[in-house]
C-alpha positions as CSV (number, residue, x, y, z in Angstrom):
1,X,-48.9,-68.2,-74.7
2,X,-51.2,-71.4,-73.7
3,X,-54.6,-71.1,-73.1
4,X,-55.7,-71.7,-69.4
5,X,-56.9,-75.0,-68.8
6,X,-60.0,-75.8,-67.5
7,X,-60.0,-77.8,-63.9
8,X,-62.0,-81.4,-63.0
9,X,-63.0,-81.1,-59.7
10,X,-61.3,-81.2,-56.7
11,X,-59.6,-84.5,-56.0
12,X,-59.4,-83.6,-52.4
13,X,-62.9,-82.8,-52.2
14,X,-64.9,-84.8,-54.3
15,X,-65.6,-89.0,-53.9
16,X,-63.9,-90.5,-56.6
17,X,-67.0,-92.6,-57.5
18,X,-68.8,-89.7,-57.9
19,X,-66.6,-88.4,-60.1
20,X,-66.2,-91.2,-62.0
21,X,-70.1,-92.0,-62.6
22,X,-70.2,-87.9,-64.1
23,X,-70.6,-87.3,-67.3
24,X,-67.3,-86.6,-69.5
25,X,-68.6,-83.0,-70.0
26,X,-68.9,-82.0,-66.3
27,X,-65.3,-83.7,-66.0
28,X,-63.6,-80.8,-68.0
29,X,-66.2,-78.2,-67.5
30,X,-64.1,-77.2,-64.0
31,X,-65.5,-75.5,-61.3
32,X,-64.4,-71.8,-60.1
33,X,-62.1,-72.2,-57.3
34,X,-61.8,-69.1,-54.2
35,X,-58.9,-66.6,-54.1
36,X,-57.0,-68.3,-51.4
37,X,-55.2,-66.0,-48.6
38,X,-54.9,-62.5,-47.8
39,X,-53.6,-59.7,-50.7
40,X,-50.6,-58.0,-49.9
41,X,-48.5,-55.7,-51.1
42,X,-45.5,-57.6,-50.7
43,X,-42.8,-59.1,-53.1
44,X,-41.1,-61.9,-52.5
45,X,-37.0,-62.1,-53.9
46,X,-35.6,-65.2,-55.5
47,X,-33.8,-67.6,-52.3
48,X,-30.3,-68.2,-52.3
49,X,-30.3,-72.0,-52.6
50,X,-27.0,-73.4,-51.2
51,X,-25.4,-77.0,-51.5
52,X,-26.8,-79.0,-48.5
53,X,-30.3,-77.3,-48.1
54,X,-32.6,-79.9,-47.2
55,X,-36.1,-80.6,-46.7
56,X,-38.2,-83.2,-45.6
57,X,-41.6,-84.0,-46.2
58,X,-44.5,-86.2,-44.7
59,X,-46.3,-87.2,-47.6
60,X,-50.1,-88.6,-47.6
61,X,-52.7,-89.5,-50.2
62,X,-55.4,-87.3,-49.6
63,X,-58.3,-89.7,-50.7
64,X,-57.2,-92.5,-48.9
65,X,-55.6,-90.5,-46.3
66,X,-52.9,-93.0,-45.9
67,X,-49.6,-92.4,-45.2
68,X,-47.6,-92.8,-48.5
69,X,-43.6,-92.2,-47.2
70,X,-41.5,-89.3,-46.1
71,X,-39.8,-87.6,-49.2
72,X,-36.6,-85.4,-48.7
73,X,-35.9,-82.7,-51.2
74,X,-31.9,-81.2,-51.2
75,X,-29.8,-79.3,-53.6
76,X,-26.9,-81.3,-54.1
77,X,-24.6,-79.3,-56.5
78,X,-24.3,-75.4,-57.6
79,X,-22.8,-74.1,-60.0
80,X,-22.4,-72.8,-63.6
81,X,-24.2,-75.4,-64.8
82,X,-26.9,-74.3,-62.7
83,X,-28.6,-75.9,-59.1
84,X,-29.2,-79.1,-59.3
85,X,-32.2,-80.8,-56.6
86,X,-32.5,-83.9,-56.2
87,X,-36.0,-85.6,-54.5
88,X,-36.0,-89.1,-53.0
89,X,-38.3,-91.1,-50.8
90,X,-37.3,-92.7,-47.7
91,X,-36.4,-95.7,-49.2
92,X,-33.8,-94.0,-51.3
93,X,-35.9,-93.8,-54.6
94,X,-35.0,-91.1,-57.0
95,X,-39.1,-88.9,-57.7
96,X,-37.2,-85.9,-59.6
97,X,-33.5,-84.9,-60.4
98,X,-33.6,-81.4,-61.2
99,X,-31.3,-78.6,-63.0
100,X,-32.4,-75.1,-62.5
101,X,-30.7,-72.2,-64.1
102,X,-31.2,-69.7,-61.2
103,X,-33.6,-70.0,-58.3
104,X,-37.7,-70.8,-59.8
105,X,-36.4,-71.3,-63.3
106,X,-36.8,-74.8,-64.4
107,X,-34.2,-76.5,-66.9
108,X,-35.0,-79.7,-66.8
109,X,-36.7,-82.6,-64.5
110,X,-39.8,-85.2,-63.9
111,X,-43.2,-82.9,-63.4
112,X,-45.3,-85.7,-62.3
113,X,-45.5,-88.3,-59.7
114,X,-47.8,-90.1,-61.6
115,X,-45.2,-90.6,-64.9
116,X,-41.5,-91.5,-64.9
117,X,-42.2,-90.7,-68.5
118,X,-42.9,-87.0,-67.4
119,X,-39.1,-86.1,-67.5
120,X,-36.7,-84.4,-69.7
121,X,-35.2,-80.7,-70.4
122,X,-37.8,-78.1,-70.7
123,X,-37.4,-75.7,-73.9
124,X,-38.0,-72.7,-73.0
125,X,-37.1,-73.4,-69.5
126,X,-40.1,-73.6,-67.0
127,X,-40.8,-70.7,-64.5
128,X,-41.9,-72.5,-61.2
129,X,-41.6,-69.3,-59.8
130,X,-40.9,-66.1,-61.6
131,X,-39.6,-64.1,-58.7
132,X,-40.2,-61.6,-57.3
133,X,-43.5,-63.5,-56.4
134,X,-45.9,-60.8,-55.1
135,X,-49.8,-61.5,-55.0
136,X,-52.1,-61.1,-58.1
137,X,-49.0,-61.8,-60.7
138,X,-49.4,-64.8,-63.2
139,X,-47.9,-66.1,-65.9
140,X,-48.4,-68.8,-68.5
141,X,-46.0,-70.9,-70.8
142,X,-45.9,-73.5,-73.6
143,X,-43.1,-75.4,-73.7
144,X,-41.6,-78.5,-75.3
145,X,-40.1,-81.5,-72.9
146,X,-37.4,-83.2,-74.7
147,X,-37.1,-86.7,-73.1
148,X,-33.6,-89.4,-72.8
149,X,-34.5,-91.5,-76.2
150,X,-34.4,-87.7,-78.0
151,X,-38.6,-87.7,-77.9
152,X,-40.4,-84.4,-78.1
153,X,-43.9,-83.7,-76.1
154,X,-45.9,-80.3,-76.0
155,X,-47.1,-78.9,-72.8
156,X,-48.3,-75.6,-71.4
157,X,-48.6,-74.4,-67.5
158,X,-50.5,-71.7,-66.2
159,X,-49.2,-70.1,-62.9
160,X,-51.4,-67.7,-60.6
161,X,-49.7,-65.7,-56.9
162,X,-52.8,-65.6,-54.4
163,X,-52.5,-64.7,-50.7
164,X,-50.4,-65.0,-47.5
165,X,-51.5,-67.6,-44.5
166,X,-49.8,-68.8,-41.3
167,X,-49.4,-72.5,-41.8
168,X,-47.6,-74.6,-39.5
169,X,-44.2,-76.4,-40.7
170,X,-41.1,-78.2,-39.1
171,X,-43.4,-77.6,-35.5
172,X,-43.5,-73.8,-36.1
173,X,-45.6,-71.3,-37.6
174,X,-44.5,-69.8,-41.1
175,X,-45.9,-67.1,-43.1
176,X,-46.2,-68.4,-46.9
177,X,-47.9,-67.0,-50.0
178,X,-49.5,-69.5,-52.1
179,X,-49.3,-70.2,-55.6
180,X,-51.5,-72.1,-57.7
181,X,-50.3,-74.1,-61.3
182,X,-52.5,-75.7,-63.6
183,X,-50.4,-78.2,-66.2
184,X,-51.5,-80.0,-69.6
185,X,-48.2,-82.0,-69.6
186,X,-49.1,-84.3,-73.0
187,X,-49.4,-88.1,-73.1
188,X,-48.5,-89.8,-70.2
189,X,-47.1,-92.4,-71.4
190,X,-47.4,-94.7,-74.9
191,X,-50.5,-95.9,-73.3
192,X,-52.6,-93.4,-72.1
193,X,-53.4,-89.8,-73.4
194,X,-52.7,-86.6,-71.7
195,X,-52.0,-86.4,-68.6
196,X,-53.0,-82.7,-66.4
197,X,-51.6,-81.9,-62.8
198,X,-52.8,-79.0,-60.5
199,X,-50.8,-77.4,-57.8
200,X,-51.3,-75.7,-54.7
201,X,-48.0,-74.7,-52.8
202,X,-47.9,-72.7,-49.7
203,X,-44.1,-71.2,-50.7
204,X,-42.5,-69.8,-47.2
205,X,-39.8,-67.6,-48.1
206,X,-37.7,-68.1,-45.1
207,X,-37.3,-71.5,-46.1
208,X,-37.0,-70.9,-49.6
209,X,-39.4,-73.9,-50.5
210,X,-43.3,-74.9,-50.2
211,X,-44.1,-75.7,-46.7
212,X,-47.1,-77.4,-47.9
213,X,-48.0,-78.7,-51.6
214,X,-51.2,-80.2,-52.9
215,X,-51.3,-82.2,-56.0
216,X,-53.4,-84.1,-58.1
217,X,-53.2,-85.4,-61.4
218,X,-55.8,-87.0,-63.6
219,X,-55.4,-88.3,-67.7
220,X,-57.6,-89.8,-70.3
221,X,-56.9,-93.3,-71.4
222,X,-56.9,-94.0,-74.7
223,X,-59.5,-96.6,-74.7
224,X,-61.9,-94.0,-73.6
225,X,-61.1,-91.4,-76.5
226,X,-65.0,-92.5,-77.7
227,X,-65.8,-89.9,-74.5
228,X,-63.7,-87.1,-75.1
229,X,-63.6,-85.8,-71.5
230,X,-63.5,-88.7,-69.7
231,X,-60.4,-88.8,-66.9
232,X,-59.0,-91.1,-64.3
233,X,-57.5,-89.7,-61.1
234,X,-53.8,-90.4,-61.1
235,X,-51.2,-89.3,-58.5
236,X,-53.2,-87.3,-55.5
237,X,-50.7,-85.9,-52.3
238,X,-50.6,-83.8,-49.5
239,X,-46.7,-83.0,-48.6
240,X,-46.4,-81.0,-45.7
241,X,-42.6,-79.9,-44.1
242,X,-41.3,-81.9,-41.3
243,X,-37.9,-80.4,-40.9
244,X,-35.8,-77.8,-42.7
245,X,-31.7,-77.9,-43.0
246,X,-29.8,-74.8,-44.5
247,X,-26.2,-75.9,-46.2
């Protein structure tokens, strides 16, 4: 069971030039972040994710606030093998091709848009969502990312179920509980240390996806192991649904 793992602050809150004049200590020390949403009682069942299930995404850079390219999202093949999604931007650029073994249970796939190197099968597999999802339930994991060349990296996630709110998606109002993930996913590349990602998904079950997900990522560069805490921001988005397609 991995630890859970302590939080820099708020990309989408906090001036990066702020947070890059703190000290390496406040960097890791975290803050304490607010239940989110309203406690109910409840649970959410796995989807039933079919070939041709689609979604769209606008996505944004939330420090710059600057468009950064739709992004579509669509499960391509099912099967024994498991489902199989495959993420792409607008220009036709593979982000993540994905195997899951049933609906929320990770085989293999790219956690990071910061990384191409972030990719490989997950052993045991990752639980995005451990359904039924129902508020208050979490759930931690270490796992080991095998990558193409055969290469084996350690990393850990740690998963908490908040609330419900109405957020709006595809032009419409959906209900969605939100989930929040904390990763340590190892080095980032041969260059740089470890890289950390941290998640906040507004998960609609009548769509069977996130309406909305907040990400940002931060690592430590190995040139600056001399400060022990001491992180750049990486990959920071806002994806909210445009449009939703069943198969």
């Amino acid at each position: 069971m991995s630890t859970e793992i302590a939080r820099p602050f708020s990309a989408a809150r906090t001036d990066r030039r702020k947070f890059l004049a703190a000290s390496g200590a406040l960097a890791l020390a975290g803050c304490a972040t607010e239940r989110l949403g309203s406690y109910e009682l409840m649970q959410v069942p796995a989807p039933s994710w079919r070939v041709g299930d689609r979604w769209t995404y606008r996505r944004t850079d939330f420090y710059t606030k600057l468009d950064a390219g739709s992004v579509t999202r669509e499960v391509v093949a099912v099967g024994p093998a498991g489902v199989r999604l495959v993420t792409r931007t607008v220009d036709g650029r593979t982000l993540d091709d994905a195997t899951y073994a049933a609906p929320g249970v990770e085989v293999s796939g790219n956690l990071s848009e910061d990384s191409p190197d972030v990719a490989g099968t997950l052993r045991p597999p990752f639980e995005r969502y451990a359904f039924p999802l129902a508020s208050g339930k979490r759930w931690r994991q270490r796992m080991t990312r095998t990558d193409a060349g055969g290469f084996r990296d350690s990393l850990s996630a740690s998963t908490r179920v908040e609330g419900w709110e109405t957020v709006a998606a595809g032009g419409r109002e959906v209900r969605a509980i939100l989930i929040r993930r904390e990763f340590n996913l190892g080095p980032k590349d041969s260059f740089t240390g470890s890289l950390y990602r941290y998640e906040t998904e507004w998960y609609a079950p009548e769509l069977g996806g996130p309406a909305r997900l907040e990400i940002e990522e931060w690592f430590r560069e190995k040139s600056h192991d001399f400060f022990f805490h001491s992180l750049t921001p990486g990959a920071r988005y806002l994806y909210e649904l445009v449009s939703f397609a069943a198969g």
